[in-house]
N, C-alpha and C positions, 0 to 999 in steps of 0.2 A: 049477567051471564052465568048461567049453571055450570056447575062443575065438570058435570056430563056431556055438556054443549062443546067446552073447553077440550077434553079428552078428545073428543073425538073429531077436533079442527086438527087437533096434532097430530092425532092417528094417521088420519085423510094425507096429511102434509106429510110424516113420516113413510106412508106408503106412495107418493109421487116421487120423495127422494130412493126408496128401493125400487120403483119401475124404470125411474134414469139409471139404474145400476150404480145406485152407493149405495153402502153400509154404514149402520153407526158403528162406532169407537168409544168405548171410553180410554182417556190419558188422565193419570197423573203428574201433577207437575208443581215446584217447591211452592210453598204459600211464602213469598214474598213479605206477607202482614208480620209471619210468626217472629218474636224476639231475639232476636239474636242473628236474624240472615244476614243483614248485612255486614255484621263483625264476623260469620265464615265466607261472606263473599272475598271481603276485606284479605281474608288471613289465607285462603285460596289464593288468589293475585299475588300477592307476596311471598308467596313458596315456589312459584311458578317466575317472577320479575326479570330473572337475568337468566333463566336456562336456554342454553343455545337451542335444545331442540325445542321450546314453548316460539321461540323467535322461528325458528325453519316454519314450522305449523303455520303461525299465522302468516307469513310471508306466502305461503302456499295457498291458505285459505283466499287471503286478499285476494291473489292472482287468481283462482281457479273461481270466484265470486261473479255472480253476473248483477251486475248493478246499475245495467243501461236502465235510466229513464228514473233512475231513483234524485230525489234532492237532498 
């Protein structure tokens, strides 16, 4: 398959998702891979463990969560 061929399967396919009216996006979001996430994941949760108002939040979140049909 040509490069050319490629291009312009995705064009095709990019311009069927903007005739259904969506848009692309880009997001950023942490790289997970990078060294060291997990020890500020880590050190994040533990500055947050026993704050009343981190407890209120998720208490809140839980409740206001819609999780029908999830396992």
């Amino acid at each position: 398959m040509t490069t050319a061929h490629v291009n312009a399967r995705v064009q095709k396919h990019r311009d069927a998702l903007r005739a259904a009216g969506l848009r692309p996006i880009q997001i950023w979001v942490p790289d997970t891979r990078r060294p060291g996430f997990a020890e500020e994941c880590r050190r994040q949760c533990l500055v947050v463990r026993n704050d009343p108002q981190e407890k209120e939040i998720m208490d809140w979140l839980e409740a206001a969560a819609d999780t029908e049909g999830w396992e």
